[in-house]
C-alpha positions as CSV (number, residue, x, y, z in Angstrom):
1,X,129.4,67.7,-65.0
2,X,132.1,68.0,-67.5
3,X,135.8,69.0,-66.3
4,X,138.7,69.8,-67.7
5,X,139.9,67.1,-70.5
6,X,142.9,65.1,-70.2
7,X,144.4,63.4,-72.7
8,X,145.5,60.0,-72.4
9,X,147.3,57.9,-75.5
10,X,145.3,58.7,-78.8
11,X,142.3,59.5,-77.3
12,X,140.7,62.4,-75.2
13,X,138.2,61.5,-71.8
14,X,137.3,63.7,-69.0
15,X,138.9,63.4,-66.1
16,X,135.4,62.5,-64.7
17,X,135.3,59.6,-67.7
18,X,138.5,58.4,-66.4
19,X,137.5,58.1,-62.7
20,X,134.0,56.5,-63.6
21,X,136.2,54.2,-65.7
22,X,138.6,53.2,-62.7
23,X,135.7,52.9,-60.3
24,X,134.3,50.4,-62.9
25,X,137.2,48.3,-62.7
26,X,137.8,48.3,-59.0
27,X,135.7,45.0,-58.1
28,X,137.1,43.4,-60.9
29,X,140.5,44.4,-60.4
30,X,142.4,41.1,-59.4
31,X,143.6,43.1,-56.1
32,X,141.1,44.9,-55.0
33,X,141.7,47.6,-52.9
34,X,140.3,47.5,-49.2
35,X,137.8,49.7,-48.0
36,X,139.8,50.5,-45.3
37,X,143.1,49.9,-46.3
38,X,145.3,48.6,-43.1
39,X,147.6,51.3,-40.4
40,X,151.3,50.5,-41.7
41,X,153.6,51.3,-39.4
42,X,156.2,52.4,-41.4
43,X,159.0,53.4,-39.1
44,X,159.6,49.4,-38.5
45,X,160.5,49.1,-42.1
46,X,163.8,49.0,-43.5
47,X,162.5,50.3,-46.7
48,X,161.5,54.0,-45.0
49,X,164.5,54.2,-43.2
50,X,166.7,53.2,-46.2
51,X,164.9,56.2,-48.2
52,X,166.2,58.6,-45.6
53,X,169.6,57.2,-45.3
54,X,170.1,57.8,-48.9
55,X,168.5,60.9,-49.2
56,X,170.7,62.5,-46.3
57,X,173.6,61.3,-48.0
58,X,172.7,63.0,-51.3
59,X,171.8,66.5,-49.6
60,X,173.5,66.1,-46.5
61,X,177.4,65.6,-47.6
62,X,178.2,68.9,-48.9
63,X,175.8,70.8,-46.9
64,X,178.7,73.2,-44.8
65,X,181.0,73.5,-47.7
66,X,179.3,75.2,-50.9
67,X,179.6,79.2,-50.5
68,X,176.0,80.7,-50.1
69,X,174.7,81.3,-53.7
70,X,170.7,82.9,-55.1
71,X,168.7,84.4,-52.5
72,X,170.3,82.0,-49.3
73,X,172.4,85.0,-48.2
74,X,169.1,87.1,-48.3
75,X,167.8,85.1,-46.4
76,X,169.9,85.0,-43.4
77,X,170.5,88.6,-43.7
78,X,166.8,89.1,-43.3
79,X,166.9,86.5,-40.0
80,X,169.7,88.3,-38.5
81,X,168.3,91.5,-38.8
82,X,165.9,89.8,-37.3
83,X,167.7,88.5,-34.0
84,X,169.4,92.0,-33.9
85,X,166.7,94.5,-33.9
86,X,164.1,92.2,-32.3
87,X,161.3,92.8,-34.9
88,X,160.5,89.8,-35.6
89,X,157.0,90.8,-37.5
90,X,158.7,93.0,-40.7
91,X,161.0,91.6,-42.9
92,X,163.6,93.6,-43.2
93,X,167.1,93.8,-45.8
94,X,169.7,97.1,-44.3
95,X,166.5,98.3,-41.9
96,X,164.4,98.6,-45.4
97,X,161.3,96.7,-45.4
98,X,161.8,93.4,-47.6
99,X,158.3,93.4,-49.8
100,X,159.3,89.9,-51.1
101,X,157.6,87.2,-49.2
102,X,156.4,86.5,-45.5
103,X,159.3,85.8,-43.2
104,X,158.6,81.9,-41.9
105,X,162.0,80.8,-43.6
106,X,163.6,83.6,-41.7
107,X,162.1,82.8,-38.6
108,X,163.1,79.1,-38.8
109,X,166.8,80.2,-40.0
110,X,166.5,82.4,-36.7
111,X,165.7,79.5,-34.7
112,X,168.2,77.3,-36.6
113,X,171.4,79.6,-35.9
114,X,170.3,79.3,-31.6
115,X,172.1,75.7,-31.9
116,X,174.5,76.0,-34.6
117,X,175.6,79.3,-32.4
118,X,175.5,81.8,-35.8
119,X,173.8,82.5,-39.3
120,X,176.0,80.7,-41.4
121,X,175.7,77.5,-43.9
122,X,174.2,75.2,-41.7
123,X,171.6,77.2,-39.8
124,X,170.7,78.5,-43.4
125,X,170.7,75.2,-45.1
126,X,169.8,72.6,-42.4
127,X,165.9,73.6,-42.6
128,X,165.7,73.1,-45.9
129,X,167.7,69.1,-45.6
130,X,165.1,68.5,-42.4
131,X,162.1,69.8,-44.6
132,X,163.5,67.5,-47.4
133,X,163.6,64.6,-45.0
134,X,160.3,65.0,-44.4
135,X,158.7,65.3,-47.2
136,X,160.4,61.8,-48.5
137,X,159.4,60.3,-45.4
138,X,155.5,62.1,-45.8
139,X,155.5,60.6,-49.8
140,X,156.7,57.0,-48.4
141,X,153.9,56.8,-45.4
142,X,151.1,57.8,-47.9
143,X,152.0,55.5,-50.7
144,X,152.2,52.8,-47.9
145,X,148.4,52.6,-48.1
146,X,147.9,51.7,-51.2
147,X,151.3,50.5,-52.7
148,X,154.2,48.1,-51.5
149,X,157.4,48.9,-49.7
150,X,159.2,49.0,-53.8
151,X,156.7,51.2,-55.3
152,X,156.7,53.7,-51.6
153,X,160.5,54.0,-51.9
154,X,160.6,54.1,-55.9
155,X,157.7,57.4,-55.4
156,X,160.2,59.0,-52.6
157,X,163.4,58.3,-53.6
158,X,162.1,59.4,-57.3
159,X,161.1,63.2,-55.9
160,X,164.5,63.3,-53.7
161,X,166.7,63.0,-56.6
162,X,164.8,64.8,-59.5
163,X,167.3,66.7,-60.8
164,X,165.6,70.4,-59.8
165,X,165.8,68.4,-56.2
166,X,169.2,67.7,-56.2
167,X,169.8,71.2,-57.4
168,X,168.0,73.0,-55.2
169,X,166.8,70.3,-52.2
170,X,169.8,71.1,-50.0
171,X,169.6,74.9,-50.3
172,X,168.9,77.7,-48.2
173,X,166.2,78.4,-50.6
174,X,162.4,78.6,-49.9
175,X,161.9,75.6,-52.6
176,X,162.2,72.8,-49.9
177,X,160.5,74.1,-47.1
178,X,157.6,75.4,-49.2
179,X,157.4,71.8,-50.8
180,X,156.9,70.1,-47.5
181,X,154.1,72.5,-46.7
182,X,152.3,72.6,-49.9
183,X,152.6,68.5,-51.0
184,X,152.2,67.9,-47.5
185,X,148.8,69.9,-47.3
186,X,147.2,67.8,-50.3
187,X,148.3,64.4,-49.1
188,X,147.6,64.9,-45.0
189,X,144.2,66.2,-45.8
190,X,143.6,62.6,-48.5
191,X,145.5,61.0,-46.0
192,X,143.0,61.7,-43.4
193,X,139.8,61.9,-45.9
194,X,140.2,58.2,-47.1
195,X,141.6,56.6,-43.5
196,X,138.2,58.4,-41.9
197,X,139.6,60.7,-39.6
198,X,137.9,63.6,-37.8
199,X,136.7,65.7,-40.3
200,X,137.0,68.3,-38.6
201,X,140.6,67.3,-38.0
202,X,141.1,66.7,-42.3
203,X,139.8,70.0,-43.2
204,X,141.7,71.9,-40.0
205,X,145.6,69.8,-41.0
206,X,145.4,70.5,-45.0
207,X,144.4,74.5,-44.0
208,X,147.0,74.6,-41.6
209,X,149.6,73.3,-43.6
210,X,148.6,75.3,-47.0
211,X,148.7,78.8,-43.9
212,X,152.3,77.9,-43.1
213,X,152.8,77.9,-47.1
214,X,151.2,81.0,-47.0
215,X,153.8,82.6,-44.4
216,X,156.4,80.8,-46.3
217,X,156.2,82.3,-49.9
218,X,152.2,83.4,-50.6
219,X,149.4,82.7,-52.0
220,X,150.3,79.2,-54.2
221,X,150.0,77.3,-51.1
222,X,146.2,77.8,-50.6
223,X,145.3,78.4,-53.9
224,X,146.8,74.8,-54.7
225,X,145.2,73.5,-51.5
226,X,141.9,74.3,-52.1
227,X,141.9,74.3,-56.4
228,X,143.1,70.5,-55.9
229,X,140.5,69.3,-52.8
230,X,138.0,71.0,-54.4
231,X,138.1,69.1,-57.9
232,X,139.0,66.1,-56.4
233,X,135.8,66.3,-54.2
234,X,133.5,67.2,-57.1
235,X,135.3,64.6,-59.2
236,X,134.5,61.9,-56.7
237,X,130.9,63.3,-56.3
238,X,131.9,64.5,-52.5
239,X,131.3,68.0,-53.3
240,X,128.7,68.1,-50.3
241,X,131.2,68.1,-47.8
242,X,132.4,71.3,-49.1
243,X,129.0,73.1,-47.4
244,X,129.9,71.5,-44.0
245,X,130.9,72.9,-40.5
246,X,134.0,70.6,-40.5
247,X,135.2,72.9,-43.6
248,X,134.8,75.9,-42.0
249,X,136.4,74.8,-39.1
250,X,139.6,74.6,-41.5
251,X,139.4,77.6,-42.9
252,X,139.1,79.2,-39.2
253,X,142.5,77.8,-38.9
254,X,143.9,78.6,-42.2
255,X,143.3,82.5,-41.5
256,X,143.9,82.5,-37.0
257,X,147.6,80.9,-38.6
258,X,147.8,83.7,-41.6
259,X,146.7,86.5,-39.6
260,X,148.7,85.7,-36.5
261,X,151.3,87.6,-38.4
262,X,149.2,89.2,-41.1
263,X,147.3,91.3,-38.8
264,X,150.5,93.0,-37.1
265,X,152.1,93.1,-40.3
266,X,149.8,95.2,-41.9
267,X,149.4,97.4,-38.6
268,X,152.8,98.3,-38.5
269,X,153.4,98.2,-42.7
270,X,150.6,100.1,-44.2
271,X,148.1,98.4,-46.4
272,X,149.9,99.4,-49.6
273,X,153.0,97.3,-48.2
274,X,151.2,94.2,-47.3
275,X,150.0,93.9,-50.6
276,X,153.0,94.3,-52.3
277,X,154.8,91.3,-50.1
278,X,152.2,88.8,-52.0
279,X,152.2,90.5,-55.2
280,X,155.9,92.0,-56.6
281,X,156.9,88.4,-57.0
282,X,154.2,87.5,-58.9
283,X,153.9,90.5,-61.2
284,X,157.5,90.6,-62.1
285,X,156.8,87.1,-64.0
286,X,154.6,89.0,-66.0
287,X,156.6,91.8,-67.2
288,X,156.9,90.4,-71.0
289,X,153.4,89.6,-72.3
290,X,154.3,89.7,-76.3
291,X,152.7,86.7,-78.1
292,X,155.8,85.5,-78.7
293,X,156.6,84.9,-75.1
294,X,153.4,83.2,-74.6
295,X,153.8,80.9,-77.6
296,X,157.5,80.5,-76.5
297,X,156.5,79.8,-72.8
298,X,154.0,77.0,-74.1
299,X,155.7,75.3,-75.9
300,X,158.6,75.3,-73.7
301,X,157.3,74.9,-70.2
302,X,156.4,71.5,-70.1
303,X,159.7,70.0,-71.5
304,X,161.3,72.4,-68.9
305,X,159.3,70.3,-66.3
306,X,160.0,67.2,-68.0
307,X,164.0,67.9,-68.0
308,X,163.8,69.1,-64.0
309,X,162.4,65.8,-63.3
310,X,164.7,63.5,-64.6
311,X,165.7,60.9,-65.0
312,X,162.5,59.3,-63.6
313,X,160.1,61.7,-65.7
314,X,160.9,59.0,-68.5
315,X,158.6,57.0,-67.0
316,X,155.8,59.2,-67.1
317,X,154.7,58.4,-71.0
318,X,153.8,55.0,-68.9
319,X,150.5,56.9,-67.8
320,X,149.5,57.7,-71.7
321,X,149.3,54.2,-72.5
322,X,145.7,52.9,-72.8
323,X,146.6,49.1,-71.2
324,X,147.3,51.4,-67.9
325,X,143.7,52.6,-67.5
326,X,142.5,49.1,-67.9
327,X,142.3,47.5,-64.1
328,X,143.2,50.6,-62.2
329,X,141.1,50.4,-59.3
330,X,143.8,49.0,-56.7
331,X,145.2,53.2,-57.2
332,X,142.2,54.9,-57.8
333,X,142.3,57.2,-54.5
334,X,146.1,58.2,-55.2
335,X,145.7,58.2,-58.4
336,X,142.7,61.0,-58.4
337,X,144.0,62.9,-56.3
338,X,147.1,63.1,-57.7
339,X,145.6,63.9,-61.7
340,X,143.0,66.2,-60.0
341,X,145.6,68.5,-58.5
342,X,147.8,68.1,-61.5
343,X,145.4,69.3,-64.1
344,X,143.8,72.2,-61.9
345,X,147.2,73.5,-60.7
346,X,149.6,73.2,-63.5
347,X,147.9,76.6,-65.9
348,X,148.9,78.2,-63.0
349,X,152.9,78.0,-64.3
350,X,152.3,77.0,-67.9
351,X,150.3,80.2,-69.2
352,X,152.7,82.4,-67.0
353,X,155.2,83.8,-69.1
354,X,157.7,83.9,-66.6
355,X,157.4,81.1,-64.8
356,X,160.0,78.6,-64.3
357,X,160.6,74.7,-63.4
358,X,161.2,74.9,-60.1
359,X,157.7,76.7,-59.5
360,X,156.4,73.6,-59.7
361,X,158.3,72.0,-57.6
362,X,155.3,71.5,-54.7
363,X,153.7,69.4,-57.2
364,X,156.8,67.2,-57.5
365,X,155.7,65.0,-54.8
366,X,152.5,64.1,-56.7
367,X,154.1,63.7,-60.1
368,X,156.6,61.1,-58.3
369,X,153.6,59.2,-56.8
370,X,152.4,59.2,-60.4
371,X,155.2,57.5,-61.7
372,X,155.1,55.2,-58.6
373,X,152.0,54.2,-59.8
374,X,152.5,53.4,-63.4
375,X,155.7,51.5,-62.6
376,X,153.9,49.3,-60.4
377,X,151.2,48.9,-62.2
378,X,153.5,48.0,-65.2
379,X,154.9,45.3,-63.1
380,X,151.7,43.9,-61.7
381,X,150.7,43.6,-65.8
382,X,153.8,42.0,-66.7
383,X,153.6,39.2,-65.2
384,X,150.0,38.4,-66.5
385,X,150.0,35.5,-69.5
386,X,148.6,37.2,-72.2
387,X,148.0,35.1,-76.0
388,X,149.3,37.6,-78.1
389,X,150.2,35.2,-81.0
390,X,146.7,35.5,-83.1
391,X,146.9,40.1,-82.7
392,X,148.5,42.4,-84.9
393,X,152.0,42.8,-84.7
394,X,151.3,46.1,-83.4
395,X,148.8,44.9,-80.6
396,X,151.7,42.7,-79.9
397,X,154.2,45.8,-79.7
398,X,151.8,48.0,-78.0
399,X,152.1,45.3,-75.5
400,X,155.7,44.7,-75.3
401,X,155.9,49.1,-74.8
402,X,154.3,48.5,-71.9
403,X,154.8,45.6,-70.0
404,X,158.7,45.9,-70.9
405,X,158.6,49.8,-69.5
406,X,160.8,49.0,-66.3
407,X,162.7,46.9,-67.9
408,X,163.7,49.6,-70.8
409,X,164.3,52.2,-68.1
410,X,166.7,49.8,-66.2
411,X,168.4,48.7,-69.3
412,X,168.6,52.8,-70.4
413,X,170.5,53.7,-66.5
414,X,172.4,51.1,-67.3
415,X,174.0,52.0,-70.4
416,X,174.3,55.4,-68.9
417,X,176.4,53.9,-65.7
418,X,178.5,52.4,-68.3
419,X,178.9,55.5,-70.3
420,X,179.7,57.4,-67.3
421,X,182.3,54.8,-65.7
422,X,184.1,54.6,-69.3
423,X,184.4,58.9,-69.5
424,X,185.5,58.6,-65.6
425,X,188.3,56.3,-66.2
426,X,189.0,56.4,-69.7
427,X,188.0,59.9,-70.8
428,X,190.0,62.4,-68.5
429,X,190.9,64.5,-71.7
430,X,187.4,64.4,-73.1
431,X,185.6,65.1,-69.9
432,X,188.5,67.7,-67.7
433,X,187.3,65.0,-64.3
434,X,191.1,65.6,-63.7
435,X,190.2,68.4,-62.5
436,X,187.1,68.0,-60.7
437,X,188.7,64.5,-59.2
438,X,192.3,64.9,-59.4
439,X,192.9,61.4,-57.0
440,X,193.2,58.2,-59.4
441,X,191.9,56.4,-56.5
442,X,188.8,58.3,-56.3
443,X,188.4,58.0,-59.9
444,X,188.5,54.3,-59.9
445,X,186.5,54.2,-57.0
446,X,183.6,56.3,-59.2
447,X,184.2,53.9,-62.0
448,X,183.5,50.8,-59.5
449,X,180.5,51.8,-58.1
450,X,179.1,53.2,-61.4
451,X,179.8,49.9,-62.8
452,X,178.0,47.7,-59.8
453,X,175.2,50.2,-60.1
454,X,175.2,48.8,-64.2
455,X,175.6,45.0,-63.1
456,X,172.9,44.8,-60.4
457,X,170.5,46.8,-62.4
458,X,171.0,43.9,-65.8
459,X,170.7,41.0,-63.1
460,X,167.5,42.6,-61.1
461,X,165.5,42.4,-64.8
462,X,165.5,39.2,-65.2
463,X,162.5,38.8,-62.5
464,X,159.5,40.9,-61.4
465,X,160.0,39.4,-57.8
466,X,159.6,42.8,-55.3
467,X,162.7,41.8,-53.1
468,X,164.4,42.6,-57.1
469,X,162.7,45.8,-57.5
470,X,163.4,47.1,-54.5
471,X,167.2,46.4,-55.2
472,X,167.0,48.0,-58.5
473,X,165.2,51.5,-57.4
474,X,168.2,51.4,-54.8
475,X,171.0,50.7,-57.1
476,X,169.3,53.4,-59.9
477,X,169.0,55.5,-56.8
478,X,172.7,55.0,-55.4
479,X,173.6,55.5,-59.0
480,X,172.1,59.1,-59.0
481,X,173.4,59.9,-55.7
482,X,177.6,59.0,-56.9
483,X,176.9,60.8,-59.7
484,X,175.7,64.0,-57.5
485,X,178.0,63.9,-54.7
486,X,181.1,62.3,-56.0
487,X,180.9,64.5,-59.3
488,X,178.5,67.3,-59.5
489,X,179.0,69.0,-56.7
490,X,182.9,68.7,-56.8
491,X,182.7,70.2,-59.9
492,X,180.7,73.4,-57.6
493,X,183.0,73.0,-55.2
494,X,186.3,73.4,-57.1
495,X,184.1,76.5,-59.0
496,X,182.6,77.9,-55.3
497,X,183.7,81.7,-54.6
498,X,184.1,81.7,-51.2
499,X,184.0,85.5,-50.1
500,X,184.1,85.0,-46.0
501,X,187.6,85.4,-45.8
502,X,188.3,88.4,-48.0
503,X,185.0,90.1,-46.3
504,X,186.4,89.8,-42.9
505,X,190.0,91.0,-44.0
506,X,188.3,94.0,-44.9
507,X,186.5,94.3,-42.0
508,X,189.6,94.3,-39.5
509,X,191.0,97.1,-42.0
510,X,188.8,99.4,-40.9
511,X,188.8,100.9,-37.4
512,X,185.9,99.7,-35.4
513,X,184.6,103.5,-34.6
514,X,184.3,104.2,-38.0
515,X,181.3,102.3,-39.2
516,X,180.3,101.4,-42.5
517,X,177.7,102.5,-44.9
518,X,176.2,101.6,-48.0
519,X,175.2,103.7,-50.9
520,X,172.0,102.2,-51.2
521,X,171.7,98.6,-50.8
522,X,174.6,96.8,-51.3
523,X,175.0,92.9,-52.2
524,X,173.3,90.7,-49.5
525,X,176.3,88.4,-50.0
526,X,178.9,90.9,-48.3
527,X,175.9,92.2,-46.1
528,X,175.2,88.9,-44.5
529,X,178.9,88.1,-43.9
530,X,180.1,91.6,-42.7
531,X,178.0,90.7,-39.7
532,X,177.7,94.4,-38.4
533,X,174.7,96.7,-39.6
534,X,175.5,98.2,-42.5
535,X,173.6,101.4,-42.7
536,X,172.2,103.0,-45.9
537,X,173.1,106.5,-47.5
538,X,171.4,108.5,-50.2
539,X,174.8,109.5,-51.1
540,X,178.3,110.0,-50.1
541,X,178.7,112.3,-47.3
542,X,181.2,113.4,-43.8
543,X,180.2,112.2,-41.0
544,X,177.1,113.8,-39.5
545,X,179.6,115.0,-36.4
546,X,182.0,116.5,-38.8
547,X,184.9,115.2,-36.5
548,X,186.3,112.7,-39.1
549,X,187.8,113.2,-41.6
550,X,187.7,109.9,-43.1
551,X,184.8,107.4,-43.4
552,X,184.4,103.9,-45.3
553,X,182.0,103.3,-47.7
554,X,180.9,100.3,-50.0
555,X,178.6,100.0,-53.5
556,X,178.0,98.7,-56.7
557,X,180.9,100.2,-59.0
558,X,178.5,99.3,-61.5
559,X,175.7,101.8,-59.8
560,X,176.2,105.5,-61.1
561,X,176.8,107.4,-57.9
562,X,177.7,110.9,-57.0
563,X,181.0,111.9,-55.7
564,X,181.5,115.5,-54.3
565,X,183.9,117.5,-55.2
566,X,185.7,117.4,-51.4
567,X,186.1,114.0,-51.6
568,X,188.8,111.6,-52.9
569,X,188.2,107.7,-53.0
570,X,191.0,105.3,-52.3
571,X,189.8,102.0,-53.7
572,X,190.3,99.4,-50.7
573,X,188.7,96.0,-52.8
574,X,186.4,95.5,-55.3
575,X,184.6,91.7,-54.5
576,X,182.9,89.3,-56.4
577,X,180.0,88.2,-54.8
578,X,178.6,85.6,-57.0
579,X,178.0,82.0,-56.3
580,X,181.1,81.1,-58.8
581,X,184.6,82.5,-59.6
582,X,183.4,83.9,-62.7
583,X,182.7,87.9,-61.6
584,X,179.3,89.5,-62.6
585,X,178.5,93.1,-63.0
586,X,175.3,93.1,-61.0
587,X,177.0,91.3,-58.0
588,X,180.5,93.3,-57.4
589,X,180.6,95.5,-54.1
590,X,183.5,98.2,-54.0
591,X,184.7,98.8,-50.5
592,X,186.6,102.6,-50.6
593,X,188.0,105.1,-47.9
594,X,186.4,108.0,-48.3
595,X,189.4,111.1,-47.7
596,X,188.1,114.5,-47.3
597,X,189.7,117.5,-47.6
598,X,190.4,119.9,-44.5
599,X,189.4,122.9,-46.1
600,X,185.9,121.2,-47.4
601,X,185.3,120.1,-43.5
602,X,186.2,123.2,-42.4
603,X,183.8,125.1,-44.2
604,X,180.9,122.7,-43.9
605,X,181.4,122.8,-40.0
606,X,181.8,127.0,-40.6
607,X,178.1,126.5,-42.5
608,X,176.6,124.4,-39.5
609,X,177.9,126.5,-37.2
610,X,176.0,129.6,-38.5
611,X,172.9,127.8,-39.2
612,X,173.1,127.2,-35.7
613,X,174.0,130.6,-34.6
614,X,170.8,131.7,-36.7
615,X,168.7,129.9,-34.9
616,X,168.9,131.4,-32.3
């Protein structure tokens, strides 16, 4: 059976080829890889719990001081609604029915806020760190079966501080959590499938895992599940366990999980609503379908991904190299798995117009244990004797591209350590760090640590022992992290528009019978930290008791709305809601008293009060 071609070096094979090729190799591979490879029990090593150290430093040091930015404030919005109208089945954004995506994230914010007493930064954002955690830890105990303690941490550490990660890994965003579930669905269910578990127990973990994606964001989750088992099977010649009662035991779960919610949703919704919660998403990326979009998208897509995954996607080309094919066998579980669900699931994003990086974030984890992979299989290679005198000279550069891979990457963060300790200390005018780190002694404590990072990563090349690699994918790792913390996200912090204060002024200006409403919906941002319900008007109107003569309204001065002519509007703020101190037309919210004439109440209460004697 021919399957979908992959390309590798100068030449093109079938992933089938490329399989049948490592499964050649395996017996003569100088390591051969156990049929049953030993239980690890990775919570004793130093290794795993070094991982998580660093990673909560990188996403945990900041997490309760950035203002709320994207769709976090939506999302707590739509779990307090939650908590105060007790529907916990329909999503819902001002008591209107939020037809974005299943509400797992907001039931977990919900649950989140119980012990940190309220829906603010850290119930919104700790999820996301704890799901984060996970997954590093989930992507270290896998690679444990196949790969060293250097190699586990390098393919953890790697997906924890990808650049989209450190973006978006700490965030009250659905990226994180739906990462854990959908990585995590792949690697429990190969996990299990190659340790010879329950089958039944396989099958029922990966369709639970890819059903709790499903509640989390839609349909990827299982679609990625099952597109990557099932070419992965058929690859491996397994397909026969497809057709087995073990199977449908997991797909029994996948859809008693789903429709746990499902079922009342679409009770209480409407069929036309349920639809539209896994589809509006989906179709909005599809809005602009011009060929040049397409061709644009193409061609762009992949070096999107490429750039979201630095700096460790600059080991990938590693995997292109024909020398890395040769003698695979030790990785040839991971390493299937992991090209199987790569090649089925990546169209998906790169012939969808509107598809961005982080879309593909699930897959990181498997792209990381790629480049886990190659490193170490770089490393096993180098230290191989190989008479190269009598080859070409560009055998014998084809050789030194690969076996000095590591050693080119470590020499490259290097250089870059320097650079970046030299513009710290050196190149305040150049660079405005003044600004972002206006203490000299932070600054030369940034410079020192930048320029450690640069020392021990030129003194760890000079051997291929794994005590030395390990120190090096910490120091490159560390490197990243002062980088992040120490720089980056100063630089958001000194740029953060931090709205609480000025929305809860506001909010003691205006006398607590006198509620507030909305002219349609109004920026989640204010919503969320106004606390109260905010109700939602067509227009603006008295008060349906007539007995006031003032009411407080808020909208988007940006939104054309109708005033009437009994009405006057004295301006009370106009606030900025986005993430930075830069204002945005799309995310200003105008908070106004509403004054109305006497005479105008007087005659709508006159009209009322003759409708009413009419009816009689």
């Amino acid at each position: 059976m021919r399957l979908l071609p992959l390309i590798i070096s100068s030449r093109v094979v079938t992933l089938h080829e490329a399989m049948k090729e490592m499964e050649s190799q395996r017996m003569n591979d100088h390591a051969i890889e156990p049929q049953a490879p030993p239980r690890v029990r990775v919570w004793l090593e130093a290794t795993f719990w070094i991982s998580l150290i660093l990673t909560l430093w990188i996403h945990g040091t900041r997490i309760n001081q950035h203002g709320l930015r994207g769709e976090e404030a939506r999302r707590g919005l739509v779990a307090a609604e939650m908590i105060r109208t007790g529907d916990w089945i329909v999503p819902r954004q001002q008591g209107t029915i939020f037809l974005s995506r299943p509400p797992l994230q907001n039931w977990i914010i919900a649950g989140t806020s119980f012990i940190t007493g309220d829906i603010n930064r850290l119930a919104i954002r700790l999820p996301s760190v704890i799901a984060l955690l996970m997954t590093v830890g989930l992507i270290y105990a896998y690679c444990r079966r196949w790969m060293g303690t250097g190699p586990a941490m390098l393919a953890c550490l790697a997906y924890a501080t990808m650049g989209q990660v450190l973006e978006l890994g700490y965030l009250g965003e659905t990226e994180s959590m739906y990462t854990l579930v959908v990585a995590g669905s792949i690697l429990i269910w190969h996990w299990g499938w190659t340790a010879n578990w329950s089958p039944k127990v396989v099958w029922a973990a990966g369709y639970s895992l890819a059903a709790a994606g499903m509640l989390a964001k839609g349909y990827q989750a299982p679609v990625y599940f099952v597109a990557s088992v099932f070419l992965y099977v058929v690859a491996m010649g397994q397909w026969r366990s497809l057709f087995t009662w073990a199977h449908f035991v997991g797909i029994l779960s996948f859809l008693a999980i789903w429709n746990a919610w499902n079922v009342p949703y679409l009770w209480m919704t409407g069929l036309q609503n349920t639809i539209a919660m896994y589809h509006n998403d989906v179709a909005i990326r599809f809005n602009d379908q011009t060929w040049m979009t397409w061709a644009e998208h193409l061609i762009q897509f992949p070096l999107e991904v490429f750039v979201c995954m630095l700096p460790w996607s600059l080991l990938l080309p590693i995997l292109l190299m024909p020398r890395f094919w040769k003698g695979a066998g030790r990785f040839r579980e991971p390493l299937s798995l992991a090209i199987a669900a790569i090649v089925i699931t990546f169209p998906s994003v790169w012939f969808t117009p509107g598809a961005h990086g982080r879309y593909y974030m699930p897959l990181y984890p498997l792209l990381a244990i790629l480049i886990a992979i190659a490193t170490e299989k770089v490393l096993q290679d180098s230290v191989l004797q190989i008479d190269l005198r009598h080859e070409r000279w560009s055998s014998r550069f084809s050789n030194w591209l690969y076996t000095a891979a590591w050693q080119r990457y470590q020499v490259g963060f290097a250089v870059a350590m320097i650079v970046g300790a030299g513009l710290i200390g050196f190149g305040s005018k150049l660079t405005g760090i003044d600004a972002i780190v206006p203490e000299t002694l932070h600054r030369l404590l940034l410079v020192a640590m930048l320029s450690a990072v640069a020392v021990t990563l030129l003194r760890t090349m000079k051997t291929a022992q794994a005590s030395q690699f390990r120190v090096a994918v910490i120091a490159t790792v560390i490197g990243v992290g002062v980088i992040h913390v120490g720089i980056i996200t100063r630089r958001t912090l000194v740029d953060t528009n931090d709205t609480r204060a000025v929305i809860a002024e506001i909010k003691q200006s205006i006398p607590a019978d006198q509620p507030l409403v909305s002219v349609g919906l109004v920026d989640h941002l204010f919503a969320l930290h106004y606390r109260d319900e905010i109700p939602i008007v067509a227009d603006i109107k008295p008060a349906d008791d007539l007995d006031c003569e003032v009411t407080y309204v808020c909208f988007n001065p940006n939104r054309k709305i109708e005033i009437p002519h009994g009405v006057r509007l004295e301006t009370i703020k106009t606030i900025n809601c986005k993430r930075s101190k830069k204002s945005s037309r799309d995310r200003q919210v105008t908070i106004a008293k509403c004054v109305w004439d006497a005479e105008y109440i007087a005659e709508l209460r006159s009209q009322r009060n003759g409708a009413r004697g009419r009816s009689y």
